[in-house]
PAZAFI-935191 format. One record per residue (C-alpha): residue number from 1; residue in three letters; y, x, z. Coordinates in pm, whole numbers, plus 50000, padded with zeros to 5 digits. Example, Ala and Ser with C-alpha at 12.3 -4.5 7.8 and 13.67 -1.06 7.14 Angstrom:
BEGIN
    nr   rest       Y       X       Z
     1    ALA   49550   51230   50780
     2    SER   49894   51367   50714
# end
This chain:
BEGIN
    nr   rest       Y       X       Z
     1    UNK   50000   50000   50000
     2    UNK   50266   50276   50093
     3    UNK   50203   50499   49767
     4    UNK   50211   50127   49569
     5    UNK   50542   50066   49735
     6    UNK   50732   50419   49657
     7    UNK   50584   50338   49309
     8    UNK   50820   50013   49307
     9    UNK   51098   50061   49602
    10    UNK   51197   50448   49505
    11    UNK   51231   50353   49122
    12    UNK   51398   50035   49188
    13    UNK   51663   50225   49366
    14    UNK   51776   50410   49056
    15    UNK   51693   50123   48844
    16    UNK   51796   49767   48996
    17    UNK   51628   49557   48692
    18    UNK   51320   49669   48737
    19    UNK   51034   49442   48866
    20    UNK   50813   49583   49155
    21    UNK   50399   49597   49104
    22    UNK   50346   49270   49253
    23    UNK   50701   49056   49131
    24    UNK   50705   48816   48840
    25    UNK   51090   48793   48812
    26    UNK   51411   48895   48957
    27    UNK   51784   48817   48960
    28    UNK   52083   49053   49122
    29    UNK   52404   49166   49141
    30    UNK   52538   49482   49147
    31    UNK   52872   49579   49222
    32    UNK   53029   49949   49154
    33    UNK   53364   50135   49224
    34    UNK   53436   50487   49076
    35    UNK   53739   50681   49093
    36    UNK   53819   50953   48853
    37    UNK   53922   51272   48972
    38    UNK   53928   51497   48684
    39    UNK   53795   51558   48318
    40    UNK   53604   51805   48119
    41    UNK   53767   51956   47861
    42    UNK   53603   52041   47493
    43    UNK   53507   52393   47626
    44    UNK   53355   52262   47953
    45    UNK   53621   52327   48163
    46    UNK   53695   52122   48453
    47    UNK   54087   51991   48486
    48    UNK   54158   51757   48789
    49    UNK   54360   51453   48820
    50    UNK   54719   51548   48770
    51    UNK   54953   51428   49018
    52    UNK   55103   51115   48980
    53    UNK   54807   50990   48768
    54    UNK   54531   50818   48876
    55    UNK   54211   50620   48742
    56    UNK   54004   50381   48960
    57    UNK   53704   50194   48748
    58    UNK   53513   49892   48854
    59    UNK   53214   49661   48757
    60    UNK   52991   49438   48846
    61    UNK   52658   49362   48687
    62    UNK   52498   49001   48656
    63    UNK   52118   49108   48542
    64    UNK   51756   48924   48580
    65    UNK   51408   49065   48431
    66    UNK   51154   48879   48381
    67    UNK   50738   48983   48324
    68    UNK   50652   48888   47956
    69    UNK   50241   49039   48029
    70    UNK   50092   49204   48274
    71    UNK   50208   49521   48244
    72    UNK   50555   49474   48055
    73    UNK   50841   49335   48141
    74    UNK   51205   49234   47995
    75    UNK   51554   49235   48100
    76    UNK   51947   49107   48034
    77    UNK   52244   49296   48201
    78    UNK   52579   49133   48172
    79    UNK   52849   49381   48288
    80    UNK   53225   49273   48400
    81    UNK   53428   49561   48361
    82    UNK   53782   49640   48562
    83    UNK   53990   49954   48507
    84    UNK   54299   50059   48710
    85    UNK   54524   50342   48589
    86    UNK   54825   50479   48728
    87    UNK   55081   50734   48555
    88    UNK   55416   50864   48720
    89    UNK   55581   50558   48578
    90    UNK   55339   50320   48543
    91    UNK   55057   50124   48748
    92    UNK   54816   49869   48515
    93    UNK   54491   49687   48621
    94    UNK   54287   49551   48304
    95    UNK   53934   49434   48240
    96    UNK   53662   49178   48093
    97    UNK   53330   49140   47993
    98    UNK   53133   49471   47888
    99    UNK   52874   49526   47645
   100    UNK   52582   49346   47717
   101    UNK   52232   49530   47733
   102    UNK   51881   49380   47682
   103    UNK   51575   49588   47722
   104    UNK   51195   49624   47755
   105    UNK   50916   49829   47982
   106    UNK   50537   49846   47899
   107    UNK   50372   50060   48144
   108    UNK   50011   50220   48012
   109    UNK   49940   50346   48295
   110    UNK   50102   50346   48700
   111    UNK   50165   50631   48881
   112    UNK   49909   50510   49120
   113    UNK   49559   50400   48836
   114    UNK   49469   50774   48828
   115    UNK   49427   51036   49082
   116    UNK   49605   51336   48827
   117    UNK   49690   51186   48568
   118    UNK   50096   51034   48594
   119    UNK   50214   50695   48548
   120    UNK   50336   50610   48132
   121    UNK   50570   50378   48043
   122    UNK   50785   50343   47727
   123    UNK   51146   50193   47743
   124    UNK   51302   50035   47501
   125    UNK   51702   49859   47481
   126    UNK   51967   49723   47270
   127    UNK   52301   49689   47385
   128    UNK   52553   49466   47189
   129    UNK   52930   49526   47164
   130    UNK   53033   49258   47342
   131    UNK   53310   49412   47550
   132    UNK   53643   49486   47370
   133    UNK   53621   49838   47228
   134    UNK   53963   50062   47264
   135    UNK   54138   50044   46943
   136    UNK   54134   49635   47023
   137    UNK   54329   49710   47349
   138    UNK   54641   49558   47403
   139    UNK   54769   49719   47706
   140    UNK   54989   50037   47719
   141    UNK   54734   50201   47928
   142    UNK   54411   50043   47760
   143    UNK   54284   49930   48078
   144    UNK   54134   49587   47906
   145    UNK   53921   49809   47703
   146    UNK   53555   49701   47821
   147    UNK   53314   49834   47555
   148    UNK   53272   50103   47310
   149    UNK   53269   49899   47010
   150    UNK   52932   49964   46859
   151    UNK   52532   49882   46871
   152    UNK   52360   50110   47055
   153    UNK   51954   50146   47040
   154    UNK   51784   50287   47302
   155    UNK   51445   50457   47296
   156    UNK   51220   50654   47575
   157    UNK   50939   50738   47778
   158    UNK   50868   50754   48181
   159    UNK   50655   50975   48375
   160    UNK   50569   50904   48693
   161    UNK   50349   51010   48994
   162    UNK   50318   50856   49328
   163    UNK   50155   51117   49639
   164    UNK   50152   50955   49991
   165    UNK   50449   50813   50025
   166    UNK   50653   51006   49765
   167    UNK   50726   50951   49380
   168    UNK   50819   51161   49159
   169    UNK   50978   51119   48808
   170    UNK   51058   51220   48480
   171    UNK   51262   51026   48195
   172    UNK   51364   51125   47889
   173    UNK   51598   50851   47650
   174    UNK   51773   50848   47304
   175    UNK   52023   50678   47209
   176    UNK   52168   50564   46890
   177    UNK   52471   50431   46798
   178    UNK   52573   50227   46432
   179    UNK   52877   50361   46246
   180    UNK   53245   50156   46296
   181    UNK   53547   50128   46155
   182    UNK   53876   50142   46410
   183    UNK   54191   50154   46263
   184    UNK   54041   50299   45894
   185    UNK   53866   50526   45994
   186    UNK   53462   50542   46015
   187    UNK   53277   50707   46274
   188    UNK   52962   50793   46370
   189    UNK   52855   50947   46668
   190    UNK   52536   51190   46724
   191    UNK   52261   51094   46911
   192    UNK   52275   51054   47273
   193    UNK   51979   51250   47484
   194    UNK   51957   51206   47860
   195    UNK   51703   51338   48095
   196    UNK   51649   51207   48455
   197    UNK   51467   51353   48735
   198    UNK   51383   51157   49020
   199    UNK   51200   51190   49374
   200    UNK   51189   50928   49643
   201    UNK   51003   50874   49967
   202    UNK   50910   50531   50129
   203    UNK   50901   50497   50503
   204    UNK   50651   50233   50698
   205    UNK   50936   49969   50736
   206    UNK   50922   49990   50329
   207    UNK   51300   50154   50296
   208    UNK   51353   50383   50061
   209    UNK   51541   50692   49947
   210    UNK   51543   50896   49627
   211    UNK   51751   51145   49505
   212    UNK   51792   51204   49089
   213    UNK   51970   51386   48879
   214    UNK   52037   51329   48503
   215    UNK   52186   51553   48208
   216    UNK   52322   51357   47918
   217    UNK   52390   51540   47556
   218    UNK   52508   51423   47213
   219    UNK   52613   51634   46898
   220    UNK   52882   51632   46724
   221    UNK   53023   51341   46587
   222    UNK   53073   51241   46195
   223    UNK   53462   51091   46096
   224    UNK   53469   50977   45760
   225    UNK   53147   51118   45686
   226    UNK   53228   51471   45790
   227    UNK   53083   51670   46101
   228    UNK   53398   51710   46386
   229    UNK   53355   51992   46529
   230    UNK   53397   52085   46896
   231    UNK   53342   51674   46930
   232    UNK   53015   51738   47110
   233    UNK   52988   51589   47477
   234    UNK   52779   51676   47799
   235    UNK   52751   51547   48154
   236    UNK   52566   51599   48461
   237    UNK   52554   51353   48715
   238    UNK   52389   51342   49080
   239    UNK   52287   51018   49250
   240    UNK   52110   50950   49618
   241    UNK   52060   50612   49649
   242    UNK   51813   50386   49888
   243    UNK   51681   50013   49905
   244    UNK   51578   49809   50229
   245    UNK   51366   49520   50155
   246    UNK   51504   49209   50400
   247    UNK   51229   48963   50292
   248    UNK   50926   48988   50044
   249    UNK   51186   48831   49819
   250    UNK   51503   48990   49936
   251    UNK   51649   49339   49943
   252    UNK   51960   49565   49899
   253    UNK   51986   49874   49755
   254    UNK   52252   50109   49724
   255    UNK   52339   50464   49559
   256    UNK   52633   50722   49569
   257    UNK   52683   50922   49207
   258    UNK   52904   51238   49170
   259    UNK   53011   51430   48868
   260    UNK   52987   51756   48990
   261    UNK   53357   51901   48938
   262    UNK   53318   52222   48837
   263    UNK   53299   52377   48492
   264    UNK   53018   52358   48282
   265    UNK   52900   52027   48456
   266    UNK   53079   51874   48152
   267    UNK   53214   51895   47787
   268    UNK   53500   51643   47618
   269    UNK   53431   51411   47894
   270    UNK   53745   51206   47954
   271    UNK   53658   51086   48289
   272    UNK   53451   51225   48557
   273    UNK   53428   51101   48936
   274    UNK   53224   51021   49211
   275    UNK   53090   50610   49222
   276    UNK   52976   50367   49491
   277    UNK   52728   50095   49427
   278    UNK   52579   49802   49601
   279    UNK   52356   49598   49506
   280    UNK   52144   49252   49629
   281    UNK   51803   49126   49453
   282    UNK   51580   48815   49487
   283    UNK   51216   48836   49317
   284    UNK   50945   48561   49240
   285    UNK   50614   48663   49340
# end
């Protein structure tokens, strides 16, 4: 029971959609605050906040999965996005709906069926441009810009491995966005790689904790059908995050992320921070 638990309470706490072992469906809310303290330049260098200027981003997700057979399972995430930016002579609070993200899980095998080998799942998502990408915002400070303006497709595989009360995890996605227009111009950007390590260890009350990190990287992107160079972009991100079941139904998880802000963490990243988020879930057995 404990090592079937970490399989489902440790992951869930990086990934709130996801149904445990013995759950048909779920519902939840999760609600996130983020403020910006610096950037990373197109050489990786980190510049902080200047003063005056400030960025403070919000959102809250509405999202519910749902088990489609007995080993996969499917899920909708509908994100309402706030942004609050200040400059030396300006303050502006914008926001909206966000791009809304639909995706799948089939696992072939759980990190607790066999003794060596690890858990295999593949992950699959589509996220729509619902939100209102930038060149569409109307504010001087673009802080009603919710979305990026594109389809993006979403591909990947998990490994994971439950011993005792511990779980440990490897993901790798790609990503794929479709070429737009903004203002005549057409771009394309490069394919999006992330990798995510994870480890998490479930106590007797059935808490959990897990700490993961994740490295995102995407080429260069194509304007008008030629390569930009030095458009490339990187980020690292750290996250410890936990969940506390209240009922068999009930529980709350919550994580803190941090852009590490130091050089090299980053490239061309216009925004990097440390984030807060909460989050509350009810599940059908």
């Amino acid at each position: 029971m404990a090592r079937a638990q970490a399989c489902c309470a440790g992951t869930s706490a990086v990934t709130p959609g996801r149904l445990a072992l013995h759950e048909d469906a779920l519902v939840g809310l999760d609600a996130r605050a983020t403020d910006a303290y610096g950037s990373f330049d197109p050489t990786g260098t980190f510049i902080a906040t200047p003063s005056g200027a400030s960025e403070a981003d919000f959102e809250q997700d509405l999202f519910a999965a749902i088990r489609v057979t007995s080993r996969g399972q499917a899920a909708l995430l509908v994100p309402l996005v706030e942004t609050r930016r200040t400059t030396p002579s300006d303050r502006e609070l914008g926001g909206g709906i966000g791009d809304v993200n639909a995706s799948v899980r089939y696992d072939f095998l759980y990190a607790t069926e066999a003794r060596y080998v690890p858990g295999i799942a593949v992950l699959a998502g589509l996220t729509f441009p619902t939100g209102t990408p930038p060149e569409s915002a109307t504010k001087p400070l673009a802080t009603d810009a919710t979305g990026v303006g594109a389809y993006q497709g979403n591909l990947g595989i998990s490994l994971e491995k439950a011993i005792g009360p511990w779980l440990f995890g490897a993901t790798g996605l790609v990503a794929k966005r479709s070429t737009r227009t903004a203002n005549g111009v057409t771009e394309a950007l490069a394919s999006q790689w992330t990798a995510l390590l994870l480890a998490a260890y479930t106590f007797h009350s059935e808490a959990a904790v897990a700490l993961s990190g994740s490295f995102t990287a995407e080429g260069d992107a194509t304007i008008d059908g030629m390569t930009e160079p030095g458009s490339k972009r990187r980020l690292v991100a750290i996250s410890a995050s936990g969940a506390m079941p209240v009922s068999d139904r009930l529980r709350l998880q919550g994580a803190i992320t941090i852009d590490p802000p130091a050089s090299s963490f980053g490239v061309n990243q216009p925004s990097a921070g440390i984030g807060v988020t909460a989050t509350v879930i009810y599940a059908w057995l």
